[in-house]
N, C-alpha and C positions, 0 to 999 in steps of 0.2 A: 677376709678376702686377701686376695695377696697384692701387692706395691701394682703389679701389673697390670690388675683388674682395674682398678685405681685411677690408677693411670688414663685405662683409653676413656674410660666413665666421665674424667674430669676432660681430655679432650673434646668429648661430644657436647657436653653442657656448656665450653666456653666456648666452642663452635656456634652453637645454637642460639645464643645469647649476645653472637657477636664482636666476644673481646679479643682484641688481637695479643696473640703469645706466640714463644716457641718454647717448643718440649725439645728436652735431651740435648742443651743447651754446655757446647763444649766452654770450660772456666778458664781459660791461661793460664800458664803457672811459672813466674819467672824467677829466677834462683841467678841474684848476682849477674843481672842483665840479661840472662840467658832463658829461652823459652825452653821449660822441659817437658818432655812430652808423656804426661801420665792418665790420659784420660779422665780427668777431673771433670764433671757435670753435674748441674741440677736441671730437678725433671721440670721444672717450668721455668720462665720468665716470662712475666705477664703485664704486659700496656710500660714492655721497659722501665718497669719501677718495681715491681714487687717480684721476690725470688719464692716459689712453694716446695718444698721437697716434701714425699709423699714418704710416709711412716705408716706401715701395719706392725706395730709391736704394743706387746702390753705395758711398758714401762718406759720410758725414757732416759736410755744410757747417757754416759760421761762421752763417747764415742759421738752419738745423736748430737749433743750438746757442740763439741767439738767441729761439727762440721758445719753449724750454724756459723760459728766465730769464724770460721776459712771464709764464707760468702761476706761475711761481715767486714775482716781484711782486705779481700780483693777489693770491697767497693771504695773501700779507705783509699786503696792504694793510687 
């Protein structure tokens, strides 16, 4: 299935279940004080604690990887 489908599948289930989240969740990205504007997102944020980004691939890139450690920074930061 694709990221998409995913997607609305997991909005209905946590809908239905109750737990409060937002999807498509713009990330900040400040560069030497300065907020730059690159549309950086994950597709969930859930009960403000947990970040899910939604993967349909067979393998798990160095990319995939990478973008884990960016959510992992911002919260550092």
């Amino acid at each position: 299935m694709l990221e998409s489908v995913y997607q609305k599948c997991l909005i209905e289930e946590l809908n239905l279940r109750n737990i409060k989240f937002e999807s498509e969740v713009v990330i900040p990205v400040v560069y030497k004080g300065k907020r730059i504007n690159c549309d950086f997102r994950c597709d969930f944020f859930i009960e403000n604690l947990i970040v899910v980004e939604i993967k349909s691939v067979s393998d798990i890139s160095d990319r995939h990887r990478a973008q884990l450690l960016n959510y992992e920074f911002i919260k550092s930061s």
